[in-house]
N, C-alpha and C positions, 0 to 999 in steps of 0.2 A: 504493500500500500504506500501508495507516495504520501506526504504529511508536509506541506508548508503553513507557516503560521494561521494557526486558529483564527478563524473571523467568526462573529457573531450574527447569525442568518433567522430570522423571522420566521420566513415560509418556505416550505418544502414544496420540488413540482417532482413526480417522478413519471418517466415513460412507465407501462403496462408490460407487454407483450417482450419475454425473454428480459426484462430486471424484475418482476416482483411474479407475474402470471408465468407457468411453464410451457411457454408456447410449443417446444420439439417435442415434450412428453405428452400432454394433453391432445396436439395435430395425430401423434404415433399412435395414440390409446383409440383417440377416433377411427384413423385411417383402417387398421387392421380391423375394426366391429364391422366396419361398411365393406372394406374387404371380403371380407367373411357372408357378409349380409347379403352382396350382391353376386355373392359367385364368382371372384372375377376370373378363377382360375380354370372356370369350365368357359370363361366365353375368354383362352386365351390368353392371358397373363401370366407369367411363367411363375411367379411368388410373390409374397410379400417385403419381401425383404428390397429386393430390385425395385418394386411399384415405390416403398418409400424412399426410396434413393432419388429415383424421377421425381416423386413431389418436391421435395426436399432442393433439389435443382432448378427446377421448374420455378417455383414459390417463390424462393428466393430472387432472383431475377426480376420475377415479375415488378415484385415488390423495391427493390432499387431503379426498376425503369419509371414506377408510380413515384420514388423519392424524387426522381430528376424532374418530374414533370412533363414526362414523354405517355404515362398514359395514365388514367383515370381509373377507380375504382371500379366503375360499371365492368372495362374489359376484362379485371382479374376476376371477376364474377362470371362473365362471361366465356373467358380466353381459358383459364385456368387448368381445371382438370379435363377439359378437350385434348390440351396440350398434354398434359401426363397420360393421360389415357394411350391418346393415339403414339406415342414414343413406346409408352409399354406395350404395347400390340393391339391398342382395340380403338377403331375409328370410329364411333357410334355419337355424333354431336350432342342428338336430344336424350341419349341415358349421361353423356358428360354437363348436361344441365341438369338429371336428376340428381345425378353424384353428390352436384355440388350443393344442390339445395340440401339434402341431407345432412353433407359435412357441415353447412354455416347453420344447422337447425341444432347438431349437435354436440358440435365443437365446444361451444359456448357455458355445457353442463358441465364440462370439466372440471377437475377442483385441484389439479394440481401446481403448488406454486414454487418459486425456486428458493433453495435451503435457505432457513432461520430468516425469512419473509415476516412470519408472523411474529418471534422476538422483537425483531427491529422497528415495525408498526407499531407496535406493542412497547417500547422504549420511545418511538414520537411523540405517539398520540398524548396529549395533552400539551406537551412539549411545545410542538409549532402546528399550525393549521397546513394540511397538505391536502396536495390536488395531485389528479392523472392529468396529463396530455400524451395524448395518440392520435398516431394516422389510421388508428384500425376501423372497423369497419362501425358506424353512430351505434347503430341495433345492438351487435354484440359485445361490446366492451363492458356494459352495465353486467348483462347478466353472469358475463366471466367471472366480475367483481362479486356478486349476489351470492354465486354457486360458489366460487372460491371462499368467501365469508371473509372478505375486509373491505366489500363496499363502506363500512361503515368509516371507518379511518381516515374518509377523504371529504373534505367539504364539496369540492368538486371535480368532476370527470370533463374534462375537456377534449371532444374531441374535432378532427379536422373538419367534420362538416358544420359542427357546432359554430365553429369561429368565424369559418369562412377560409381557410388558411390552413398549412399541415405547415409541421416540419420534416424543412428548418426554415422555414418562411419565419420571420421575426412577427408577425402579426399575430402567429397563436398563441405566443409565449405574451405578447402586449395585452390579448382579450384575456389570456387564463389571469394574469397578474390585475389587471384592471378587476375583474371577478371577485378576486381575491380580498384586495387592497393593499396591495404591495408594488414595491419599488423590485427593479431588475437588484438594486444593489441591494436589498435586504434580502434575496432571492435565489435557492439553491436548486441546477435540476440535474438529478441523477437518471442517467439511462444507461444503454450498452451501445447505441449506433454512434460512430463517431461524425458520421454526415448528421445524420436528423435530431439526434439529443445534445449533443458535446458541440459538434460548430455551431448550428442552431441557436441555440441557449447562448452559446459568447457571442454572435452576432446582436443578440439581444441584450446584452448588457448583464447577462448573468454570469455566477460561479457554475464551476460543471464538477460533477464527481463520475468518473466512466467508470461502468460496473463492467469489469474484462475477466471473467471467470476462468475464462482459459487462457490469459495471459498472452494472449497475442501483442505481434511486436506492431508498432505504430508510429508515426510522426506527428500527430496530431498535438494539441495545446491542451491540455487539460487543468484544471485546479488541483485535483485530487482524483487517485486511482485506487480502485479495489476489486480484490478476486474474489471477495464474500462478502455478501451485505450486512454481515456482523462489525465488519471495521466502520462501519457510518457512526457506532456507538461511541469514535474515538473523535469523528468531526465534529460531532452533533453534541 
């Protein structure tokens, strides 16, 4: 964990999806039930283990072309598991619209979150007033939070359609802080994307803390780094 001088920070913003929700375990937990569910190895699909490898590729992608502002929400909705599908062997457009309605119906029940989550929540809360901001999808971010059981720990869930703005647009970090009533400078945002939460957030006048769990190497600028969400206990 890197540790430069203590400052004194009011409000907490933290990204969702892969820093506090378990986005790879929760997507994996889904993906194989609907695996399973839909057959996919009689209509063609050599395994499951390869089919999550393609989402997993796939996803990812999509999701940095939607950061750059090359495509919109609608298409990963749309594009998504078309694309996984048909790579894994099965070209079927209107059951790649089923799929998916499935996975964003049940994705979202998941309850898994990433280690000592709820300690660190549970050392804030009262502490400072925190909020989510995400790109993810308006509909299902509440209910992640609901079924995970720490909606309650956040005055507000800000998300990209909410604002009007994603990141690292400085505009959803201005609407969430405006929300709030706080200053960029009283204002702390913890993620793991070094494009949409860490530049982001310093474009915006904030401190960053990058939650880098696996210690990947980077050049980026950050305030504060940690490979567990238990070290926030040493900021905070």
């Amino acid at each position: 964990m890197t540790k430069p001088l203590m400052k004194t920070y009011q409000c907490i913003l933290f990204d969702l999806d892969h820093t506090l929700w378990d986005f790879d375990l929760n997507s994996k937990e889904t993906l194989r039930e609907l695996f399973d569910h839909f057959r996919l190895t009689d209509r063609g699909i050599s395994g499951f283990d390869y089919f999550y490898e393609v989402f997993v590729r796939v996803n990812t992608k999509l999701w940095q072309l939607h950061d750059q502002n090359l495509i919109g929400t609608d298409e990963i909705r749309m594009q998504r598991f078309y694309k996984v599908l048909n790579e894994a062997g099965l070209d079927d457009y209107p059951f790649s619209l089923t799929f998916s309605a499935a996975f964003l119906d049940e994705l979202p029940k998941k309850k898994n979150l990433l280690p000592n989550t709820i300690e660190v929540l549970n050392y804030l809360q009262g502490r400072y007033p925190m909020a989510i901001v995400t790109n993810g999808f308006d509909e299902l971010q509440a209910n992640k939070m609901h079924a995970s059981g720490i909606h309650h720990y956040f005055q507000r869930i800000v998300t990209s359609q909410r604002a009007g703005a994603k990141k690292p647009e400085r505009r959803i970090f201005d609407f969430t802080l405006e929300e709030m009533g706080f200053t960029p400078a009283q204002s702390l945002m913890i993620g793991d994307n070094l494009q949409t939460d860490i530049a982001g957030a310093r474009m915006a006048g904030l401190d960053t803390v990058f939650f880098n769990p696996h210690n990947n190497q980077h050049q980026e600028s950050v305030t504060y780094e940690i490979n567990d969400l238990k070290h926030l206990t040493s900021i905070l």
